[in-house]
C-alpha positions in Angstrom: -60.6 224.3 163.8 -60.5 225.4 167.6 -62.1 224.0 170.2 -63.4 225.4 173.7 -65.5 223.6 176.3 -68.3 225.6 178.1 -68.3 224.3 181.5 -71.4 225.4 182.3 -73.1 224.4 179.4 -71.8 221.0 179.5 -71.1 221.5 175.6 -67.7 221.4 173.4 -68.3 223.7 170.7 -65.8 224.9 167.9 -65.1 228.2 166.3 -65.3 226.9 162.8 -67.5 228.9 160.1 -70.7 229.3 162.1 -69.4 232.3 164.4 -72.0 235.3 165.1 -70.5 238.3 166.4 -67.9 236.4 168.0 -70.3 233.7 169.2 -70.2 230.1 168.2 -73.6 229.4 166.9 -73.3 225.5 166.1 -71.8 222.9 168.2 -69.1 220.5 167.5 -71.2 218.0 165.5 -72.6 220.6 163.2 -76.0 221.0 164.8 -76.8 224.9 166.0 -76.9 225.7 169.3 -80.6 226.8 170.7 -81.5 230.5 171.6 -81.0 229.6 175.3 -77.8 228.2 174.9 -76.7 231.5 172.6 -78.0 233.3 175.3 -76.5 232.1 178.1 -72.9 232.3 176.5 -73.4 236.3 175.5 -74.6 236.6 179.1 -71.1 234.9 179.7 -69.0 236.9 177.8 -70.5 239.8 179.1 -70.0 239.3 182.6 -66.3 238.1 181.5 -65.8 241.4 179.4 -67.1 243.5 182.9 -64.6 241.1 185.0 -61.6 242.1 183.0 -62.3 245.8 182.6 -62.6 246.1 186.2 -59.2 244.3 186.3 -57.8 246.4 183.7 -58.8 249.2 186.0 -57.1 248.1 189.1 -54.2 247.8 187.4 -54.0 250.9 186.2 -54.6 250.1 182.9 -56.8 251.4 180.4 -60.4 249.8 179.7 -62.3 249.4 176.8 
């Protein structure tokens, strides 16, 4: 099992079997997460995935 610490959520959650299109959906005791907390990490991701695509970019690479 992998672990990962949200800093902003204040939360360690793992990527075990409760994983929703890449999210982690349950917390490291078991219990799910709420909507708000799923919703604040896809906002995450999403800004992470626009962060790196820009970086691909100015690197001359290509981006998804």
């Amino acid at each position: 099992m992998h672990r990962m610490t949200c800093s902003n959520l204040n939360q360690t959650i793992h990527l075990g079997p409760g994983i929703f299109q890449g999210m982690p959906t349950h917390d490291v005791e078991g219990k799910e997460l709420s909507k708000s907390a799923l919703k604040k990490l896809s906002k995450q991701y999403e800004q992470q995935e626009k962060k790196h695509s820009e970086y691909l970019q100015s690197q001359g690479g290509d981006a998804k």
